[in-house]
Every structure is written in C-alpha cells, then in structure tokens.
C-alpha positions in Angstrom: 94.9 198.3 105.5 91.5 196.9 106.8 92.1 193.3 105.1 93.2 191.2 108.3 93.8 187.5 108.6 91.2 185.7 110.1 92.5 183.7 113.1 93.0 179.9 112.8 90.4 179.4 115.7 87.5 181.0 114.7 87.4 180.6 111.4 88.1 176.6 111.6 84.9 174.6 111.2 83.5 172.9 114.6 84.9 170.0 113.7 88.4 170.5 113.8 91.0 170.0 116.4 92.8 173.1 117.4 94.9 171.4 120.6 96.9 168.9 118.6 96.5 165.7 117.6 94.9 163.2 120.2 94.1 159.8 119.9 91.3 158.4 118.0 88.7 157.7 119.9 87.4 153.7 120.2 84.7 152.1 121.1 85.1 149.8 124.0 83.0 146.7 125.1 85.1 145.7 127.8 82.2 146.8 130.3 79.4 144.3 128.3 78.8 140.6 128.1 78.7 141.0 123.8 81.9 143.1 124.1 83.8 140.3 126.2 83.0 137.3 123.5 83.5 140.0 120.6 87.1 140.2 122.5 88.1 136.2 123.0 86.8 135.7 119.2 88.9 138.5 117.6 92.2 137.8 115.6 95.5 138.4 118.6 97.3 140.8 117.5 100.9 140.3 118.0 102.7 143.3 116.8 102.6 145.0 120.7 102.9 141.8 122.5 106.1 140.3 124.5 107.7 137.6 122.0 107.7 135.3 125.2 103.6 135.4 125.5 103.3 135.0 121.5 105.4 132.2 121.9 104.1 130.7 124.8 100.2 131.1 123.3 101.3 129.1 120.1 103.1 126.6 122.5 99.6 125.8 124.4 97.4 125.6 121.2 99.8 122.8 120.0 100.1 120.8 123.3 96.2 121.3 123.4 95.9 119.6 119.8 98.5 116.6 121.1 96.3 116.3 124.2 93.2 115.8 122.0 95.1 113.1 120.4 96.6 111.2 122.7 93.8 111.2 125.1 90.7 111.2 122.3 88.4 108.6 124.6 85.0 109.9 125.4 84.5 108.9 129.5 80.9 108.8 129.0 81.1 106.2 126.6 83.7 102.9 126.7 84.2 102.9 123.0 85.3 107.2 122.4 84.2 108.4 119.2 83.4 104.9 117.6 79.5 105.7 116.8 81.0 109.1 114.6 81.8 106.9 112.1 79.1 104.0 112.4 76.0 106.8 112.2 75.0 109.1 109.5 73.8 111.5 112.0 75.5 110.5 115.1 74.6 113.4 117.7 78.0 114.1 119.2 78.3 114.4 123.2 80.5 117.6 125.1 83.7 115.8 124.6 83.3 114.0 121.4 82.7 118.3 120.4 86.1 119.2 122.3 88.5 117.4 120.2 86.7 117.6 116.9 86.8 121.7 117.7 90.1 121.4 118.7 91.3 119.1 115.5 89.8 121.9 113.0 91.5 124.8 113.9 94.4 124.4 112.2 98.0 124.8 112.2 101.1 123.3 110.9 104.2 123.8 113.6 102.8 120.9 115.2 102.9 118.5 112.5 106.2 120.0 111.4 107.6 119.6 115.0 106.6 115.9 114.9 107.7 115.3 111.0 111.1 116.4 112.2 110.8 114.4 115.8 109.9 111.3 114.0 113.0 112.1 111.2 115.8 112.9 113.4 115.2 109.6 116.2 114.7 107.1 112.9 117.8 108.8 111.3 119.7 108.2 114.5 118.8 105.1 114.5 119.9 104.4 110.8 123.3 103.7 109.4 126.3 106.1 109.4 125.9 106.1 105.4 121.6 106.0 105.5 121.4 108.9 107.5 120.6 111.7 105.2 118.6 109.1 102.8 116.3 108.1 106.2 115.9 111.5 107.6 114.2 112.7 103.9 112.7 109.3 103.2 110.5 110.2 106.5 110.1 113.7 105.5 108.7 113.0 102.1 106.6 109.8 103.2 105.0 112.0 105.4 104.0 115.2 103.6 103.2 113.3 100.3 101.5 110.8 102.1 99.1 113.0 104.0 98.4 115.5 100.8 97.4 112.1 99.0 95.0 110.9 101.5 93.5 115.2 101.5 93.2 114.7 97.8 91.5 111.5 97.4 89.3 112.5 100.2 88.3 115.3 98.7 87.7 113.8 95.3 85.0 111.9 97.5 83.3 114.5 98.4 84.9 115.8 101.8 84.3 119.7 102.8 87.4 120.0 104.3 90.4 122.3 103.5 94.0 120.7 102.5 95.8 122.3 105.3 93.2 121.2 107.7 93.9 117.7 106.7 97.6 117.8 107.2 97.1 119.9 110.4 95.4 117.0 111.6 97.0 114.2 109.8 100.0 115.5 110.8 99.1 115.5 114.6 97.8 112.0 114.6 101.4 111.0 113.9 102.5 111.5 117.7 101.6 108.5 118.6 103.9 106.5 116.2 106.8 108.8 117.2 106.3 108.4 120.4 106.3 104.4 119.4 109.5 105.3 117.5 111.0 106.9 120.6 110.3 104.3 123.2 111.9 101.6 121.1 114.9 103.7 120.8 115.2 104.2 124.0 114.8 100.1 124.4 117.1 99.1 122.2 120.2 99.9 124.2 118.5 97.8 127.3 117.9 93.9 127.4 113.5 95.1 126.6 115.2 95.8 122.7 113.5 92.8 121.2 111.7 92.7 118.0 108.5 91.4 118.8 108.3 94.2 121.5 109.2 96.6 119.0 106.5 95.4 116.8 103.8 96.0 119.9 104.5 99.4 119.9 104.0 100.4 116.5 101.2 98.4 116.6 99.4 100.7 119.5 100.8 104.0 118.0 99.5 103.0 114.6 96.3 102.1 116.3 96.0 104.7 118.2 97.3 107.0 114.8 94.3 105.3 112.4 92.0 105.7 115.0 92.0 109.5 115.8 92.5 110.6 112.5 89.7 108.2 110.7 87.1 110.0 113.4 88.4 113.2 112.1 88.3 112.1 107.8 85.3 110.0 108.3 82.8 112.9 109.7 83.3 114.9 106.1 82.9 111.7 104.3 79.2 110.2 103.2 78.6 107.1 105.0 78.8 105.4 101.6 82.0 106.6 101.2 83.8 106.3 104.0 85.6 103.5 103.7 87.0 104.9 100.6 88.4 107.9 102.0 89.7 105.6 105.2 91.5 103.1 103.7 94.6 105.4 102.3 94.7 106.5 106.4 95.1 103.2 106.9 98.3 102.9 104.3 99.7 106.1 105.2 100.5 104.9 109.0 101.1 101.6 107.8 104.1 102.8 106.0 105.1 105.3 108.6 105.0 102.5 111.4 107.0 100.1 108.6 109.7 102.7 108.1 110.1 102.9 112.0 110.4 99.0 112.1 112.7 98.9 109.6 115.5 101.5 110.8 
C-alpha cells in the first residue's frame, strides 16, 4: 500500500516545537536603566520567596512608617511640617516628601500591632475583673474612632481612601503607647506620680495630633481643615484619657 504516514517532523508547521517543551521565553530588562526602575516598581512576588525575607520585607516597611512618625521634624526648617497646613499651596521640601510618601502607602499590621500593644499594657494595668472590658474598650475606641474621623473627612471633601486613613491614623498612635508603656514601667518605681503620668500623655498626644493632622490636613481645603482636624484631636484625646485612667 502506497498511503504512508507522514512523519511528525516534516509535516509540523515551522512553528512548532519538536524537542519537548522548554521554557517560555521572557523578556529581560535587567541589562537597561528602564528595565531596573520597571523592576523596583513591580508588585514582589512572594509565592518563590523564603518566608524569612517575606517576613523580614513586611518587618522594615512597618519600622519605616514608625520611623516617619516618631521622627516627622524637617531639619531644614525648626517648625517640621507646620507651613503644610498653614498654606494652600505650600511647596513641600525632600523630607517633608519622605514621610508624606511613606504615610500613603498603606498597610494595616502596623496599626494592628500597636492597637493590640496599646490593649494588652492598659489591660495589664487594669483590674483583675476590668481586664477583658479594658483590653476591647481600647480595641473598639480605636478602630471606630479612626473610621469616624475617615468618614467625616471625607464628607469634607478629602481624596483619600478609608484604609489609607487608618493606615496612618493607626500609626500615629505609637506615640501614646509608647506614653502608655513608659508610665507602666514608672509606676512600680518612686517616678509613678500622677502629674508625671499626665506629661507623658501630653507629649505622645502631641506628638500623635501632630503627625497625623499634617497627614488629614493636606487632602482637606484650607477652609476646611479645621473641620476635618478637630475629630483628630478627640480621637487621641480619648485614647490618651483611657491610658490615664487605667
């Protein structure tokens, strides 16, 4: 019989791969100056990556956030980031650019690691019987608190995303638990007095009010900012009144 099978090979189109399946091939811009920014602004993958690094990466993006916050002073200027909120169009310097960068990409371990910080000393602190009560008191105080100052300054006209707010809302209340955990510490010591107790929450609710008003403020109109500002101000007022209180 003269009707013979063609062979696989020369009857398969150019195209096709007759040595088994090999990888896809991939462009790579390692070798060029567009490829290497292309690279650092790409989403991390993390399904091929040791847990350790993933771990570690997430670990410096939230000390970099509390950095910007507890150290939000501007050297080339004695009053930091003061004028953001006095000008319309305030032309921000280098560092002024830093945290405000730094503050928008958001996250929300951070501000869950300090909700639960700020719980577990003031519920410590508290009564054997108050303990449960004081530890979701400060839980809900904070969470509710800070979606109520997003809303209202978003009914004022702020471009800002909700978790942005309590990324950064969230964040700026490091200072008060820090407050929180040096008068703990003072209180077994003769320096566990109440006036000194009421200095620092008074510099971590400064320092709170202050961070996150420069951060509210620069969405807000001009008109409006004292608006949006003044529910910052209550929000850390009760926070710093709950860690006088317990």
């Amino acid at each position: 019989m003269s009707s013979a099978v063609p062979s696989a090979t020369a009857s398969a189109p150019t195209w096709a791969n007759t040595t088994g399946p090999t990888r896809p091939a991939v462009e790579d811009h390692r070798g060029t100056a567009d490829g290497g920014m292309d690279e650092l602004l790409a989403p991390v993958s993390t399904l091929d990556e040791p847990v350790k690094e993933t771990i570690m990466r997430d670990v410096r993006a939230v000390a970099a956030k509390l950095r910007a916050v507890m150290i939000p002073l501007d050297r080339n200027s004695p009053f930091g980031y003061v004028g953001v909120l006095q000008e319309e169009n305030v032309e921000a310097s280098e560092g002024q650019r830093n945290v405000l960068n730094q503050l928008r990409d958001w996250d929300l371990w951070g501000p869950l690691f300090i909700c639960l910080s700020l719980a577990i000393i003031l519920s410590l602190r508290a009564p054997a019987k108050q303990t449960s009560h004081v530890f979701t008191t400060v839980f809900v105080v904070m969470w509710i608190g800070s979606l109520v100052v997003t809303i209202n300054a978003q009914l004022l006209g702020a471009n800002m995303s909700i978790f942005q707010s309590l990324c950064v809302l969230g964040y700026c209340v490091f200072p008060l638990t820090v407050s929180a955990l040096t008068i703990a510490i003072l209180r077994v010591t003769w320096l566990g007095k109440l006036w000194l107790d009421m200095i620092w929450i008074s510099i971590g609710f400064l320092w709170a009010t202050r961070v996150s008003s420069v951060f509210v403020g620069q969405f807000v109109k001009r008109e409006r900012r004292l608006l949006a500002l003044y529910p910052v101000f209550f929000f850390y007022l009760i926070l710093g009144w709950l860690i006088l209180l317990f």
